[in-house]
N, C-alpha and C positions, 0 to 999 in steps of 0.2 A: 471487414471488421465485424466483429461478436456485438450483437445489440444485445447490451441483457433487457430483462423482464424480472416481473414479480420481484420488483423493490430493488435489485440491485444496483450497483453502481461499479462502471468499468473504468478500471484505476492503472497509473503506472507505476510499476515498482521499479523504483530508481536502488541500483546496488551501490554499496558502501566500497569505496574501495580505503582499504586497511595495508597499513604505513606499518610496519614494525622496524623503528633503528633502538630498541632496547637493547641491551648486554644478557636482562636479566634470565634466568635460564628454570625453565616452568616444566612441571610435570606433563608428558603427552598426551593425559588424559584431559590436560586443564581448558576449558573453553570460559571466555570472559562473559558476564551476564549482557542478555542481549538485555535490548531497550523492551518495555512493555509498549509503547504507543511508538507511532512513525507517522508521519506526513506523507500523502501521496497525491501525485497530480490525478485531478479527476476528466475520466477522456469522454467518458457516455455512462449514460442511465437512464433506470426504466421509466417510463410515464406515470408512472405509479408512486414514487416517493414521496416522504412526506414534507419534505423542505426544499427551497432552492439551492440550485448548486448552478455555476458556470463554468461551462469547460477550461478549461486552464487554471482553475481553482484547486484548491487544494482541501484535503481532508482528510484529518486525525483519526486511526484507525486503529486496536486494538491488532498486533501483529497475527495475534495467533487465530484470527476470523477472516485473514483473506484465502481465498481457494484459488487456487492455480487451475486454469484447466487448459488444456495441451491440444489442439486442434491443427493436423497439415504440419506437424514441427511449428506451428507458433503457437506461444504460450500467452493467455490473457490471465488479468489479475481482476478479483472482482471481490467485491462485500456486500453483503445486506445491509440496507440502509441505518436498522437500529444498531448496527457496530460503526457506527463513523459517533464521536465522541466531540468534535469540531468543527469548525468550516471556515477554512481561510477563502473568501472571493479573488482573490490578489495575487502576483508570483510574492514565495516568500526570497525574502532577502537578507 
């Protein structure tokens, strides 16, 4: 598993699955606004952070600051600590 460093925090991106039983009938250009913030479970982080966080915790992230990086065909999700906006300790429910 990716140990990050230098402030990061290793997250999981849990995917949406999307239900459409509408009738209604949309241009195929049309994409619905994503969400600006997302919740994400927190898996590991650097020694260096500047807050507590517990693994299984959760934490509020501006979508467009997580980086994907792609190592062996598996993909880690990861942010800089000053992009998490939240901190749930808790499963949410």
């Amino acid at each position: 598993m990716l140990k990050p460093v230098n402030r990061h925090i290793l997250i999981n991106k849990q995917e949406k699955t999307k239900e459409r039983k509408s009738e209604l009938f949309l241009p195929e250009d049309y994409a619905p606004k994503e969400e600006v913030h997302s919740s994400y479970e927190v898996l590991d982080w650097s020694e260096d952070i500047r807050f507590e966080l517990k693994k299984g915790g959760f934490v509020v992230v501006d979508n467009k600051m997580i980086e994907k990086i792609s190592i062996n065909n598996v993909d880690y999700f990861i942010v800089q600590d000053n992009y998490v906006v939240g901190i749930f300790n808790k499963t949410l429910g």
